[in-house]
N, CA, C and O atoms as a printed pandas DataFrame, in Angstrom:
     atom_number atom_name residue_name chain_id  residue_number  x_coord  y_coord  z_coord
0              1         N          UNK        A               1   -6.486   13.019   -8.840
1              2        CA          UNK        A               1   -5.624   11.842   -8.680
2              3         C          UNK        A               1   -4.490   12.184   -7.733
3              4         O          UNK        A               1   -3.951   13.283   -7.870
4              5         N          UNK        A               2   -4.097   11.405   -6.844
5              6        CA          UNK        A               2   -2.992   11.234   -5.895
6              7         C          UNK        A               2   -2.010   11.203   -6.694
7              8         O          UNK        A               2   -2.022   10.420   -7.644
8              9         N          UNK        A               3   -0.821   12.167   -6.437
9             10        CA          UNK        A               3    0.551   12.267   -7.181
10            11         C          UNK        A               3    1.553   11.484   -6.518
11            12         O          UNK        A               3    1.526   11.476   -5.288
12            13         N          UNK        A               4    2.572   10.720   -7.217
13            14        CA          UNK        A               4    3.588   10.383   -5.909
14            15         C          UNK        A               4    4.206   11.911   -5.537
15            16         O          UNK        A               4    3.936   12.984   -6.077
16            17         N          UNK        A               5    5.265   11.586   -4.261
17            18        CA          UNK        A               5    5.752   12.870   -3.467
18            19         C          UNK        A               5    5.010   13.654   -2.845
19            20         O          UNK        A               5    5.376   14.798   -2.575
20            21         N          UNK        A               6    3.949   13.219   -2.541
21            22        CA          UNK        A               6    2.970   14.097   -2.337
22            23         C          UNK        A               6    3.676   15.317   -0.480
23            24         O          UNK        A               6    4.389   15.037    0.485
24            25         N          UNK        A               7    3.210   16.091   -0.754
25            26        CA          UNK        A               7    3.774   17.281    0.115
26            27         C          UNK        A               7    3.189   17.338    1.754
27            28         O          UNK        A               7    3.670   17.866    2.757
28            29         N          UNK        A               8    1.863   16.504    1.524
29            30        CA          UNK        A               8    1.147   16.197    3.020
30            31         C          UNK        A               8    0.757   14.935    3.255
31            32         O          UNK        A               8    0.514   14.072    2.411
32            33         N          UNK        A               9    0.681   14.811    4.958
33            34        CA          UNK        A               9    0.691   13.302    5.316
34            35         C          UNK        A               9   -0.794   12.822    4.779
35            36         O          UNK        A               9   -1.717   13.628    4.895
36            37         N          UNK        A              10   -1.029   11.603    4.227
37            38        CA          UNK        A              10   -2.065   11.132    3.949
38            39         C          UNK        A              10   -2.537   10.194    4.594
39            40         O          UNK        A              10   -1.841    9.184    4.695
40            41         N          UNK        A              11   -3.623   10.221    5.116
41            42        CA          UNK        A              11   -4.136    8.829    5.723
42            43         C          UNK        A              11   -4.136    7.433    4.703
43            44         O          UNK        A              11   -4.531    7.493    3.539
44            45         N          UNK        A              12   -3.763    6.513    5.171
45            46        CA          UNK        A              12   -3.574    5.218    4.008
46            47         C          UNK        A              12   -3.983    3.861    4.995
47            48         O          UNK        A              12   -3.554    3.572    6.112
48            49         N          UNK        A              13   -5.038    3.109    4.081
49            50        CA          UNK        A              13   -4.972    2.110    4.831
50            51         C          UNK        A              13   -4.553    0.738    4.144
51            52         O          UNK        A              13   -4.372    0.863    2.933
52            53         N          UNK        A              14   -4.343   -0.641    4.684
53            54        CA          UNK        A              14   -4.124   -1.475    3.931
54            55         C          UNK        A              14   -4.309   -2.219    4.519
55            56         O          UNK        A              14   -4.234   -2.224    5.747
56            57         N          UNK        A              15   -4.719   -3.393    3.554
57            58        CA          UNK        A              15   -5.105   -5.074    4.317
58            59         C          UNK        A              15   -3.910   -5.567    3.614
59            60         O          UNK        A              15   -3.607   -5.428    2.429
60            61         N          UNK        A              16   -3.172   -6.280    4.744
61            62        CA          UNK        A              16   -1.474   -6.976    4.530
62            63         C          UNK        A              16   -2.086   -8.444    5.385
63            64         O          UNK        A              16   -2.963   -8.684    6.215
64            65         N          UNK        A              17   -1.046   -9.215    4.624
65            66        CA          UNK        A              17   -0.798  -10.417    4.966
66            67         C          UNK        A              17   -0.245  -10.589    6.371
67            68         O          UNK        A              17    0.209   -9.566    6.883
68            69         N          UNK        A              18   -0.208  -11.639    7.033
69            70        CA          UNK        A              18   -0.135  -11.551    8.374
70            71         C          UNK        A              18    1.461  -11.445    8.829
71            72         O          UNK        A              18    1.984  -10.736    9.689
72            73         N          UNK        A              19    1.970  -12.318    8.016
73            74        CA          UNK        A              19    3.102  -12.673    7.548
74            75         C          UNK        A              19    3.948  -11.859    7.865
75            76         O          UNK        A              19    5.014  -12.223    8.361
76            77         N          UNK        A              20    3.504   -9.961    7.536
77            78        CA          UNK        A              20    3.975   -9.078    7.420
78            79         C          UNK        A              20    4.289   -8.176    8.873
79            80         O          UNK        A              20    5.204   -7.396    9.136
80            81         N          UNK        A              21    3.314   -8.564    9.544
81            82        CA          UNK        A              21    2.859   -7.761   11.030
82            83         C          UNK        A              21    4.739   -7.585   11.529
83            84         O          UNK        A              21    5.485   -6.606   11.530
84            85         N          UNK        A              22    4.958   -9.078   11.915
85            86        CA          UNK        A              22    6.675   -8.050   12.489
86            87         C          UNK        A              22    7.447   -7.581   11.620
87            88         O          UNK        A              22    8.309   -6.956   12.238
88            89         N          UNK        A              23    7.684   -7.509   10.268
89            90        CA          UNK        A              23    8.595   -6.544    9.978
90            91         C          UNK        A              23    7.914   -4.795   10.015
91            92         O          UNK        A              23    8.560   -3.752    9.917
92            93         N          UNK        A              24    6.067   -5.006   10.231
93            94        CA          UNK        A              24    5.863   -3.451   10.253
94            95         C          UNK        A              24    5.910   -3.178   11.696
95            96         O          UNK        A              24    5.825   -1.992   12.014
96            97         N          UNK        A              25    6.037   -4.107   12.686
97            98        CA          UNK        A              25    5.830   -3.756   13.810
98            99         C          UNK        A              25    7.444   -3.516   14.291
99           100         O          UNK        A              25    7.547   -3.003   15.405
100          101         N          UNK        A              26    8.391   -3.745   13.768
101          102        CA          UNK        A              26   10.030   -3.071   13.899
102          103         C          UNK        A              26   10.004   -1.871   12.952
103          104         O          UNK        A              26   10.415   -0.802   13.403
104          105         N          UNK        A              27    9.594   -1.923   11.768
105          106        CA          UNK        A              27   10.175   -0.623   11.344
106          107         C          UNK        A              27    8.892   -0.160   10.574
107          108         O          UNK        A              27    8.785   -0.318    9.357
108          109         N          UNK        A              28    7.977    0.388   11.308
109          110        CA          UNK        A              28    6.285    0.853   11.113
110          111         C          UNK        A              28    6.981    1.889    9.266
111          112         O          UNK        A              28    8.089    2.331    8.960
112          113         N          UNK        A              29    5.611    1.860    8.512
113          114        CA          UNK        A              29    5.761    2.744    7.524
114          115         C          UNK        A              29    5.488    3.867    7.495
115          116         O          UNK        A              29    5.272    4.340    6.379
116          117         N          UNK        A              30    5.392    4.669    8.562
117          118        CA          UNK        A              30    4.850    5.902    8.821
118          119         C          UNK        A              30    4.207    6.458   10.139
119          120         O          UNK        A              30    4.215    5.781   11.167
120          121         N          UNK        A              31    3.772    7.439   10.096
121          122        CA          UNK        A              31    3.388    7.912   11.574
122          123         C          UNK        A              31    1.976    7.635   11.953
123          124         O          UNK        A              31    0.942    7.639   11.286
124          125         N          UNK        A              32    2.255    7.356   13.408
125          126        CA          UNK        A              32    0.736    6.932   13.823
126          127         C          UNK        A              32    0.161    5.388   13.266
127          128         O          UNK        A              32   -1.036    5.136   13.406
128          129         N          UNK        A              33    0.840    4.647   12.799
129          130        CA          UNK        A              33    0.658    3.504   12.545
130          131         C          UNK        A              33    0.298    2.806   13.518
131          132         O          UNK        A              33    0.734    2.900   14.666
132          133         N          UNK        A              34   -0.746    1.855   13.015
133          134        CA          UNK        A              34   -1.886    1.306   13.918
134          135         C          UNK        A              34   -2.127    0.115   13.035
135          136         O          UNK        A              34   -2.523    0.176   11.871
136          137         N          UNK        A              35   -1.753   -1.332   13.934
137          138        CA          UNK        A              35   -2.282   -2.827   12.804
138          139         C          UNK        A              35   -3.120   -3.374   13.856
139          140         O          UNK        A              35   -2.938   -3.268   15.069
140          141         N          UNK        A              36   -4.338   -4.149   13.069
141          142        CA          UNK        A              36   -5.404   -4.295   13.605
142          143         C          UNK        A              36   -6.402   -5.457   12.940
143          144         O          UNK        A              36   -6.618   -5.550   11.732
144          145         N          UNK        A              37   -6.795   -6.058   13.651
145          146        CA          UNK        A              37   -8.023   -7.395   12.725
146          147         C          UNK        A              37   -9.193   -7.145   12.709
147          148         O          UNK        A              37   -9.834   -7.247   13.755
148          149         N          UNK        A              38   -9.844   -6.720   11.449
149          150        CA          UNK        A              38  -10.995   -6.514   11.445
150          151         C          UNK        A              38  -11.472   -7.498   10.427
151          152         O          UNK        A              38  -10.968   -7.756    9.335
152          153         N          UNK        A              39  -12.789   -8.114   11.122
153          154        CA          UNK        A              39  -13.432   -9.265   10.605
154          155         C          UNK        A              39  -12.455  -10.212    9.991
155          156         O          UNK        A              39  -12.710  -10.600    8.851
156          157         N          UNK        A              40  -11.361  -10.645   10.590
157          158        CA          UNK        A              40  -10.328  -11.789   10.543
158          159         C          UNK        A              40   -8.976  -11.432    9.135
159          160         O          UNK        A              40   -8.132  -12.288    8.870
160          161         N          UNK        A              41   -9.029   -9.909    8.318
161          162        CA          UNK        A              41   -8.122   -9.408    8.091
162          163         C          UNK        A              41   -7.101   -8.628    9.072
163          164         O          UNK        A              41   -7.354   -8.082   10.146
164          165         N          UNK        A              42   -5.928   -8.735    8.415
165          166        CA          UNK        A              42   -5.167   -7.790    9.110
166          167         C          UNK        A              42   -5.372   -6.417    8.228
167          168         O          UNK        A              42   -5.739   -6.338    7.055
168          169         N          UNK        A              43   -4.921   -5.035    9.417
169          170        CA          UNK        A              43   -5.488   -3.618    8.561
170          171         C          UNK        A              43   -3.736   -3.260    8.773
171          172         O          UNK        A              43   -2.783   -4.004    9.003
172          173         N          UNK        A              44   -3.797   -2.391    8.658
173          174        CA          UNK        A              44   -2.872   -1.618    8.783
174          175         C          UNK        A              44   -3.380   -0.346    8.467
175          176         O          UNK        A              44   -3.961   -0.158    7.398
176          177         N          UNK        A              45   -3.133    0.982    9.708
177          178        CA          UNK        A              45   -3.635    2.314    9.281
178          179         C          UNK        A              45   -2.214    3.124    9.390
179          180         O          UNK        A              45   -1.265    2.609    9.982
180          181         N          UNK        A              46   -2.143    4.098    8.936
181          182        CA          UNK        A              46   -0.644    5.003    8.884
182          183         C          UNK        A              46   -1.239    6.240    8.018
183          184         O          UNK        A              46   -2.095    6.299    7.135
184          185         N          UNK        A              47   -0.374    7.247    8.684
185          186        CA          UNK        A              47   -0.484    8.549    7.915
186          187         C          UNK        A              47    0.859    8.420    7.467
187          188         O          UNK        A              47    1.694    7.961    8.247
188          189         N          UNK        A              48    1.185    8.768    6.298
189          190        CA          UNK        A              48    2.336    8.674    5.602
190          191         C          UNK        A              48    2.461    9.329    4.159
191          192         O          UNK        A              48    1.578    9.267    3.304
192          193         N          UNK        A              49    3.877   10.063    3.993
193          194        CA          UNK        A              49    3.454   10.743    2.513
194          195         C          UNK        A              49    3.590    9.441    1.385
195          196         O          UNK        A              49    4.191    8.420    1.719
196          197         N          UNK        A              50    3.153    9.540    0.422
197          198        CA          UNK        A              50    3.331    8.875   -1.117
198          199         C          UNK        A              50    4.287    9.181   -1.816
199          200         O          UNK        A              50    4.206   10.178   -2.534
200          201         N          UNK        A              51    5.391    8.431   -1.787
201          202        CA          UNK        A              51    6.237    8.833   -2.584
202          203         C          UNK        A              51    6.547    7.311   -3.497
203          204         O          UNK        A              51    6.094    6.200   -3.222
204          205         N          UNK        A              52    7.291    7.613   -4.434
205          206        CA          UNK        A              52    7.683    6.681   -5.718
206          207         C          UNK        A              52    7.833    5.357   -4.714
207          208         O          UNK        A              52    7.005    4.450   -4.803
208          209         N          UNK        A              53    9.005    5.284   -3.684
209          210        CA          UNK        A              53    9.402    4.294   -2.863
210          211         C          UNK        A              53    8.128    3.339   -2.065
211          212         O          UNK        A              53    8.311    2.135   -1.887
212          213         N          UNK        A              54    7.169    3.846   -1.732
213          214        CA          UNK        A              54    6.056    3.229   -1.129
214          215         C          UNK        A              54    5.173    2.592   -2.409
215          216         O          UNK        A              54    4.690    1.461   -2.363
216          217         N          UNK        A              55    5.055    3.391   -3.427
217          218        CA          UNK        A              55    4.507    2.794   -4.287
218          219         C          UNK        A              55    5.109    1.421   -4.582
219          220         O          UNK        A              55    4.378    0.435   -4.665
220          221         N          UNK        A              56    6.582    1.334   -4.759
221          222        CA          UNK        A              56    7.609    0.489   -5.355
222          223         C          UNK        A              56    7.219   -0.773   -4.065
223          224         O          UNK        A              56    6.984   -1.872   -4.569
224          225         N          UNK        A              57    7.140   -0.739   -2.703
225          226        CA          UNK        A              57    7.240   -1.439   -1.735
226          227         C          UNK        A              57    5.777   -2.051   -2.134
227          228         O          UNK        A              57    5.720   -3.280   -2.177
228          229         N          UNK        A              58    4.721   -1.398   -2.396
229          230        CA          UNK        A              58    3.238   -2.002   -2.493
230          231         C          UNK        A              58    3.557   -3.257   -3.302
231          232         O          UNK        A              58    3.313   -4.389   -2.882
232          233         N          UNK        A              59    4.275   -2.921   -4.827
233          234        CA          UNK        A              59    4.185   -3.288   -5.563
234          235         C          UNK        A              59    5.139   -4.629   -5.609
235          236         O          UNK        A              59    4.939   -5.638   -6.286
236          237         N          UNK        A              60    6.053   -4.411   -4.854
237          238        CA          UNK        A              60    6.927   -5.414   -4.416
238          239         C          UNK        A              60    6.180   -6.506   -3.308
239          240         O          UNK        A              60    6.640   -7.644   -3.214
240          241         N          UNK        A              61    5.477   -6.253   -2.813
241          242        CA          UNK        A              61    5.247   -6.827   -2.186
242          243         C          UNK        A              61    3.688   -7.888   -2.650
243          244         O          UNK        A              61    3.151   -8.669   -1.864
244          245         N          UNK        A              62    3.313   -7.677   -3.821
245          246        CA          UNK        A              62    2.583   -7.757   -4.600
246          247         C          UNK        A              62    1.000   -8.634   -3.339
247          248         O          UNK        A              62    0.721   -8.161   -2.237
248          249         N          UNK        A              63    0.530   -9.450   -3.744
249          250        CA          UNK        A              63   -0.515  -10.144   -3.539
250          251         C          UNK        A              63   -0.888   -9.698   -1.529
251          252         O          UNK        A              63   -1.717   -9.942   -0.653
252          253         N          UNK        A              64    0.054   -9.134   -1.690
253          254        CA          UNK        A              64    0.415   -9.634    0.292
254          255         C          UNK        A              64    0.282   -8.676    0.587
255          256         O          UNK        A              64    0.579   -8.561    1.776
256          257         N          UNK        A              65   -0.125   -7.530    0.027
257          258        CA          UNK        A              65   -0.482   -5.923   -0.138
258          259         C          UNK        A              65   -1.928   -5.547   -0.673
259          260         O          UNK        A              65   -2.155   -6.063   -1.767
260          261         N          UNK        A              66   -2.989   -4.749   -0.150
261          262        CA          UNK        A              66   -3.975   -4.217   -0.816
262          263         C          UNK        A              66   -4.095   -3.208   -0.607
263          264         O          UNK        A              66   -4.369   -3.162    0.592
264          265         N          UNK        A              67   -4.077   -2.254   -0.995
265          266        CA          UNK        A              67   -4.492   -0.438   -0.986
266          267         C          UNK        A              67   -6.029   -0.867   -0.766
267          268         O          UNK        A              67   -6.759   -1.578   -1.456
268          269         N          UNK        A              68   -6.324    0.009    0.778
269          270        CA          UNK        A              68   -8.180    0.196    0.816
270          271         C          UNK        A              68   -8.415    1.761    0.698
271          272         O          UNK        A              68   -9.424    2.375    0.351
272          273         N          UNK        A              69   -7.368    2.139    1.032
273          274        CA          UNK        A              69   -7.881    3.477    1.129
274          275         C          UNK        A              69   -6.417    4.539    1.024
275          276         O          UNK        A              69   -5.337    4.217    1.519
276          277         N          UNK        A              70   -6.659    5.806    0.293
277          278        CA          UNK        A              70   -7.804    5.910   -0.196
278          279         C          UNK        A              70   -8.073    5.536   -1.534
279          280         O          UNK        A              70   -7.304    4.884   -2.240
280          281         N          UNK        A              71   -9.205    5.972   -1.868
281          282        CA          UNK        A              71   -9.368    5.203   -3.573
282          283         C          UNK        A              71   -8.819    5.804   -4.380
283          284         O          UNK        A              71   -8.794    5.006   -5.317
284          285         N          UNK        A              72   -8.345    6.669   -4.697
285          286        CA          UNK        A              72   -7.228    7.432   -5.583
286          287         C          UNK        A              72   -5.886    6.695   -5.504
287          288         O          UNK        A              72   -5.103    6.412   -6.411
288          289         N          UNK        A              73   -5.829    6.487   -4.349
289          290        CA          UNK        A              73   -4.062    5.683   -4.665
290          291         C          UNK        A              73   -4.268    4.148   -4.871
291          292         O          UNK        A              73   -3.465    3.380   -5.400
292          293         N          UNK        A              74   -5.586    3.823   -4.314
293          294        CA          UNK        A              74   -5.687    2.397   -4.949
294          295         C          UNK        A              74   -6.038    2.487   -6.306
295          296         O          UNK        A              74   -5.581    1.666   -7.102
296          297         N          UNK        A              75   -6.556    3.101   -6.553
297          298        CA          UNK        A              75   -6.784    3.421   -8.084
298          299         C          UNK        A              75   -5.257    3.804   -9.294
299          300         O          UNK        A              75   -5.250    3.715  -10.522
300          301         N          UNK        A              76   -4.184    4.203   -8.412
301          302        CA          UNK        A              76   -3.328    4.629   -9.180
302          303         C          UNK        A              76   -2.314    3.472   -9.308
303          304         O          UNK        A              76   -1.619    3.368  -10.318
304          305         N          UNK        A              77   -2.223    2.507   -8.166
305          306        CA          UNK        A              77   -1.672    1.121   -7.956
306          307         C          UNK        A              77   -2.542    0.677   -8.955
307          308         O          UNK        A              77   -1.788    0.375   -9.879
308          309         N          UNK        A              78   -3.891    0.425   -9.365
309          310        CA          UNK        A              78   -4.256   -0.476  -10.348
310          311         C          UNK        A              78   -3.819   -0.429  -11.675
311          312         O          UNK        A              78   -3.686   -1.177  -12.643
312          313         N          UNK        A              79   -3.616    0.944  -11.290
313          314        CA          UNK        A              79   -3.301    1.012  -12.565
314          315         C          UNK        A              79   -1.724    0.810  -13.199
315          316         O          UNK        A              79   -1.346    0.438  -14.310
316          317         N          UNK        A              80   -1.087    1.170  -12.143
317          318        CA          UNK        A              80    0.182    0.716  -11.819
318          319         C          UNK        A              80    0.498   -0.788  -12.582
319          320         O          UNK        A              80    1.285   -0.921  -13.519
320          321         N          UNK        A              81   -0.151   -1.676  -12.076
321          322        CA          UNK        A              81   -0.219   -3.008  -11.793
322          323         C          UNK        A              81   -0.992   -3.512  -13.242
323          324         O          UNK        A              81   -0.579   -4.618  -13.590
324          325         N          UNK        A              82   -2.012   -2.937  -14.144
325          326        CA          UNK        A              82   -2.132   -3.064  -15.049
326          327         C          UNK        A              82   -1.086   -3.035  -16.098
327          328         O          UNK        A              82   -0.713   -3.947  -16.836
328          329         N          UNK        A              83   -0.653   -1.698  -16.009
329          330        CA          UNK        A              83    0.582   -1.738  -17.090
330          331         C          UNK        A              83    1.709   -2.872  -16.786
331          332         O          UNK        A              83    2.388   -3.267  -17.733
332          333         N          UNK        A              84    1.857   -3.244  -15.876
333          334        CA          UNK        A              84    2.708   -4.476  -15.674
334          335         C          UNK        A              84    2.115   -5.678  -16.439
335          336         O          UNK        A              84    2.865   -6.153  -17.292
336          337         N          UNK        A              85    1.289   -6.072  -16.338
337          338        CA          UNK        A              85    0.399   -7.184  -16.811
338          339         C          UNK        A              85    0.430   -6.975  -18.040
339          340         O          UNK        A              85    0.649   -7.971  -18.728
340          341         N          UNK        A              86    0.249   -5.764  -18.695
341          342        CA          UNK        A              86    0.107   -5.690  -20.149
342          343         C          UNK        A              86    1.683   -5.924  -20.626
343          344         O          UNK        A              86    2.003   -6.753  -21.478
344          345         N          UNK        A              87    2.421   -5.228  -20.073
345          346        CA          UNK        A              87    3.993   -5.553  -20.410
346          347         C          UNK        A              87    4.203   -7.194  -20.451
347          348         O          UNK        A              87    4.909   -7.643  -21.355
348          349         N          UNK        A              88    3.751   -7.880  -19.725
349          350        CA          UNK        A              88    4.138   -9.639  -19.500
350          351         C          UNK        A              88    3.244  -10.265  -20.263
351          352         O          UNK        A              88    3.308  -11.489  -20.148
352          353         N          UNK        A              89    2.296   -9.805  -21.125
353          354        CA          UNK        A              89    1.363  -10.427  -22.071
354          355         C          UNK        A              89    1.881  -11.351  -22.896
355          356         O          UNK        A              89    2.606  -10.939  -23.801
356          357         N          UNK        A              90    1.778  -11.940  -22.847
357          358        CA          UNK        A              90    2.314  -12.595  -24.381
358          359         C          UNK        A              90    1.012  -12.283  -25.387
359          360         O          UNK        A              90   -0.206  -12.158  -25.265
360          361         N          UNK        A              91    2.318  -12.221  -26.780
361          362        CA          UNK        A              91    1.636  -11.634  -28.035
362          363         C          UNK        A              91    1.707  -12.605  -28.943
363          364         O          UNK        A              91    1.238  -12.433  -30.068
């Protein structure tokens, strides 16, 4: 499993809302960042470390954000994002 803080750059990709393109295209999330339309999504590619704060930004940014890659950190956002859901349950 992907830790936050992680100590090396990770390749990360994401399908973002379009919405989003100029605020990443003024202040990109990392190095080597590259946004791009494939089959009528927007991508977004970046090497960038994982830390608590990026997680927090995914998550903030909720619906308008998808982790594709890699599957460990999308996997750790789901899970992320689960425990939220379970917290707002009504009982």
């Amino acid at each position: 499993m992907i830790k936050y803080k992680s100590q090396e750059l990770v390749f990360v990709r994401l399908c973002v809302d379009e919405r989003l393109v100029p605020q990443l295209t003024e202040i990109p999330l990392g190095f080597r960042q590259k946004i791009s339309k494939v089959k009528g999504e927007t991508i977004v590619d970046v090497d960038m470390y994982l830390t608590v704060d990026f997680v927090q930004w995914i998550q903030g940014m909720g619906s308008s954000v998808e982790v594709i890659h890699p599957p460990e950190f999308r996997e750790l956002i789901r899970q992320e994002l689960e425990q939220t859901i379970h917290q707002y349950r009504l009982v």
